[in-house]
C-alpha positions in Angstrom: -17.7 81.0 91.0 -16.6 79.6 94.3 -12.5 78.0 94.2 -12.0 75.5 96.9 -8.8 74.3 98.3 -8.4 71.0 99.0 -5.4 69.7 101.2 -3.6 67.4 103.6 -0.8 65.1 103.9 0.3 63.2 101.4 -1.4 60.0 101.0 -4.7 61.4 102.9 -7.0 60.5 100.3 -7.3 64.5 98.8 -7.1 62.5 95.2 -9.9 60.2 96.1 -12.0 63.5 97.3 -11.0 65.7 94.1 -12.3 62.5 91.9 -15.5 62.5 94.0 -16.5 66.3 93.9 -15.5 65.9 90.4 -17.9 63.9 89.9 -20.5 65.7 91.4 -19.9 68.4 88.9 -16.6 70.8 90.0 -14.3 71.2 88.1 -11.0 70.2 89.3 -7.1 71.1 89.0 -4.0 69.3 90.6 -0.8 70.8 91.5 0.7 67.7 91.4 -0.3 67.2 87.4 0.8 71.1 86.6 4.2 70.4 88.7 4.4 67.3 86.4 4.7 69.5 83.8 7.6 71.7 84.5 9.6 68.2 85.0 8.9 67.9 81.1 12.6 68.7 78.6 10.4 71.9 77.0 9.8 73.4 80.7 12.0 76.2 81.7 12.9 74.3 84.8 14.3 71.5 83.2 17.4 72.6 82.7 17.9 74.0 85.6 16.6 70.6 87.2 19.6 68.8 85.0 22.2 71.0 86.0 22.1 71.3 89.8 21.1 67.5 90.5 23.1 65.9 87.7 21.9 63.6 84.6 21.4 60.8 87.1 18.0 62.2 87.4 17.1 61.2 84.3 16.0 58.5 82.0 15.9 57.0 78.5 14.4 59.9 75.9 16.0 62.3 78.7 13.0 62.7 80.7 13.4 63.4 84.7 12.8 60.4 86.5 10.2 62.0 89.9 11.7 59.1 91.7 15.2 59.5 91.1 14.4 63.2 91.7 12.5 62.5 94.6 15.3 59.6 96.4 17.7 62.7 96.2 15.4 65.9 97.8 13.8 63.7 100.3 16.8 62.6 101.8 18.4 66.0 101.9 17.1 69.4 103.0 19.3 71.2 101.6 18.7 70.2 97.7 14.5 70.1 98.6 14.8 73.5 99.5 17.2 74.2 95.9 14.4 72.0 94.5 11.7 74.3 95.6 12.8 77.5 94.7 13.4 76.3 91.2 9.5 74.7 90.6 7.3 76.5 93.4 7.2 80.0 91.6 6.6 78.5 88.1 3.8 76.4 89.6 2.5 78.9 91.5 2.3 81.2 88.4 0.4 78.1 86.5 -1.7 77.2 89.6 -3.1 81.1 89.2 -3.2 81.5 85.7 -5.6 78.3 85.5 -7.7 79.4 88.5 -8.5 82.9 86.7 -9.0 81.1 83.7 -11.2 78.7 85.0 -13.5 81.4 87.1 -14.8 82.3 83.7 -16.4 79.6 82.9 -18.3 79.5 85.8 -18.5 76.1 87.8 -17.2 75.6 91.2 -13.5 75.3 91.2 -11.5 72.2 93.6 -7.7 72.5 93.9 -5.7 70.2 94.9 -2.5 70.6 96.8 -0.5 70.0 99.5 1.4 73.0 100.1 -1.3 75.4 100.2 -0.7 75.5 104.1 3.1 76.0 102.9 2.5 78.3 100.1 0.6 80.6 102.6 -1.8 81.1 99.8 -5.1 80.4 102.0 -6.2 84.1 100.8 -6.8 82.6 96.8 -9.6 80.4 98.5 -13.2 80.9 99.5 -13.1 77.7 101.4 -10.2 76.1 102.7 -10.6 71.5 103.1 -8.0 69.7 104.6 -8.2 65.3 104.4 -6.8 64.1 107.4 -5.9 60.1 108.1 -4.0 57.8 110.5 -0.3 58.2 109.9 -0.4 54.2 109.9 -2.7 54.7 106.7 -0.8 57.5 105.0 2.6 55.0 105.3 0.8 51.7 104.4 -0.7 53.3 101.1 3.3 55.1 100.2 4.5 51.7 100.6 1.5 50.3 98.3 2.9 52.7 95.6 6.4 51.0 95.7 8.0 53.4 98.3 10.1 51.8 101.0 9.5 52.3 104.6 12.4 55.2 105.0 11.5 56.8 102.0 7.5 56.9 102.7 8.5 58.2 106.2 10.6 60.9 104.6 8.2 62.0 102.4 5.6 62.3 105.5 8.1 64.7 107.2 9.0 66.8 104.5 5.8 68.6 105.2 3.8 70.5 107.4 1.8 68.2 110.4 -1.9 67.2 109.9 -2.5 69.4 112.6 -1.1 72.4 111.0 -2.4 71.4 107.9 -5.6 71.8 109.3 -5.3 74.9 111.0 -6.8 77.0 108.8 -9.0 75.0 107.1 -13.2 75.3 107.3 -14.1 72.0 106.7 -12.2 69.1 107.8 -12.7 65.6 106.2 -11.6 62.5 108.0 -10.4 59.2 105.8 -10.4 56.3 108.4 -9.5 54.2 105.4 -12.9 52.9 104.2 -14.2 54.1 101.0 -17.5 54.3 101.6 -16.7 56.5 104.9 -14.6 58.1 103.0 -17.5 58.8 100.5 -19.9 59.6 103.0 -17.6 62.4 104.2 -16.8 63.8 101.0 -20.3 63.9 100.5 -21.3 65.7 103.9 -18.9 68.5 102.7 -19.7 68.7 99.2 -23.3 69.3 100.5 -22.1 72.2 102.9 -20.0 73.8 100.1 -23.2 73.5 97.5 -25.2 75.0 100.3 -22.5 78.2 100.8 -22.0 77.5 104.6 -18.2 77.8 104.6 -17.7 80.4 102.5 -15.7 83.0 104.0 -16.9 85.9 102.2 
């Protein structure tokens, strides 16, 4: 079974991508849902989480607000970085554990994440994809999902550039903001990977 890696920036479109080569028979997992996760009051993290940004974090039935979290490591460098060393290596483990699982079972793997460029873990994939878009885009559809302006902005440069996202990538897939482009792309490089001309071994 082949694992695919699927970034870019956030608000590139890699969700709209995963749900189409989902559909077209991989079998998909998101960092983003397994971080969700460690956020949860039975995680291990949580209560480190608590304890170094405070119980302003949270909300009623003590569950971690993500945007209260968010408003505070966004805006500070510092705590993003204390952030990160407290979920990246639990994730990290999760992220392998349900790639290894999954490889048994035999269907082509997609995984979803931002940080894989960050991570430096281009070496757990046979093919690397990276969704590019206009910045423009990538701050319109933040904004659409109730961020303001600052905050979609800081979000944007907590990460790595689209170019350097896409540094290592084989296959590049562009999102000009139409979905049916957007399709026809995904498409183009679902073929390539069903055909096995980006595999790197």
């Amino acid at each position: 079974m082949n694992v695919i890696g699927l970034t870019g920036t956030m608000a590139s479109g890699k969700s709209t991508v995963a749900h189409l080569f989902r559909g077209w028979g991989a079998e998909v997992v998101e960092a983003d849902r397994l971080g969700h996760v460690l956020l949860r009051p039975e995680s291990p993290a949580y209560r480190k989480l608590v304890k170094v940004f405070g119980r302003t974090i949270l909300v009623r039935g003590g569950q971690i607000s993500r945007r209260r979290l968010g408003q505070k490591v966004f805006a500070d460098q510092k705590a993003r970085r204390t952030l990160n060393r407290i979920v990246h290596p639990l994730l990290l483990r999760a992220l392998k554990k349900r790639i290894e699982a999954t490889r048994e079972r035999g269907r082509m793997l997609v995984v979803v994440a931002a940080l894989i460029p960050e991570w430096k873990i281009e070496d757990w994939f046979d093919c690397l994809i990276a969704v590019t878009a206009p910045r423009k885009d990538r701050l319109d559809r933040l904004c659409n999902l109730g961020f303001t302006r600052r905050e979609a902005r800081q979000r944007l440069a907590s990460q790595l550039s689209e170019r350097e996202k896409c540094r290592g990538a084989n296959l590049i897939i562009e999102n000009q903001g139409s979905l049916s482009a957007l399709r026809k792309e995904a498409r183009l490089a679902w073929n390539t990977l069903k055909e096995g001309l980006c595999f790197r071994n």
